[in-house]
C-alpha positions, -999 to +999 in steps of 0.1 A: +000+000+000+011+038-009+012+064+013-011+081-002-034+054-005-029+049+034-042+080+039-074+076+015-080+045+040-079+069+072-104+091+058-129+061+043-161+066+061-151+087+090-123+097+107-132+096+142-116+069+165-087+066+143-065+089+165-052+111+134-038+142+149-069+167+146-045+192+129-038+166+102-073+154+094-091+181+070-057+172+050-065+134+053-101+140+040-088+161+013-073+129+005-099+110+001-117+136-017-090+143-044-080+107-044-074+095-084-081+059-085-062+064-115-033+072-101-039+042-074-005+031-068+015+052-096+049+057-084+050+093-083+019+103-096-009+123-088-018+108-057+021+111-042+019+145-051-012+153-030+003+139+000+031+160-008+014+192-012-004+189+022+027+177+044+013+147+050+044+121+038+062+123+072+034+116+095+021+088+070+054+073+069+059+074+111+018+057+112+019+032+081+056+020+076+082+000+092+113+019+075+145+036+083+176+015+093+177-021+108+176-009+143+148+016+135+125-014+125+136-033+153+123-002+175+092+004+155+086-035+157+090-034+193+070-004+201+040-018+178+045-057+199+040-034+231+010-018+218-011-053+211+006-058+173+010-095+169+014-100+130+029-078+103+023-076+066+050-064+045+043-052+010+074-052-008+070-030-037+113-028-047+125-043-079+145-065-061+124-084-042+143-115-030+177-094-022+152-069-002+139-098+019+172-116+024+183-083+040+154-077+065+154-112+072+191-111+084+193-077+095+157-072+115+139-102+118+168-129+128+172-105+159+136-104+169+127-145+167 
């Protein structure tokens, strides 16, 4: 899942309960207004660029990604495990798919079994 489309899942329905920073969330229903199915999943297209123009990347990234270097997964990971997270679902959207997951597995994951 995109960013962008991340945030087009906050704002679907409502966007009550889903404790999105009340200074952030007329720019996550902007989303989902201004969302181009389209664009759903274009590498920087349309939709990348909304998030862009309103400052939303940063806060999507710290809410819907596990990213940054090994130990900041393992943080994130651990922080997430604290807060009731029990299973995690990686989309691995990098050309190199089997290098990419030999990596985490070695870097991240063999320290956290």
């Amino acid at each position: 899942m995109s960013l962008a489309s991340g945030a087009k899942h906050l704002a679907r329905v409502t966007t009550k309960g889903k404790q999105i920073p009340p200074e952030l969330e007329p720019a996550i229903r902007e989303v989902m207004g201004r969302y181009r199915f389209d664009q759903h999943q274009v590498p920087g297209g349309a939709n990348v660029r909304l998030i862009e123009e309103l400052g939303l990347v940063d806060y999507l990234a710290e809410r819907m990604t596990l990213s940054g270097t090994p130990d900041d997964c393992k943080a994130r990971i651990a922080r997430a495990r604290k807060a009731g997270a029990h299973q995690f679902c990686i989309l691995v959207a990098f050309v190199d798919k089997i290098g990419f997951l030999r990596r985490w597995s070695e870097s991240v994951m063999a320290s956290l079994i």
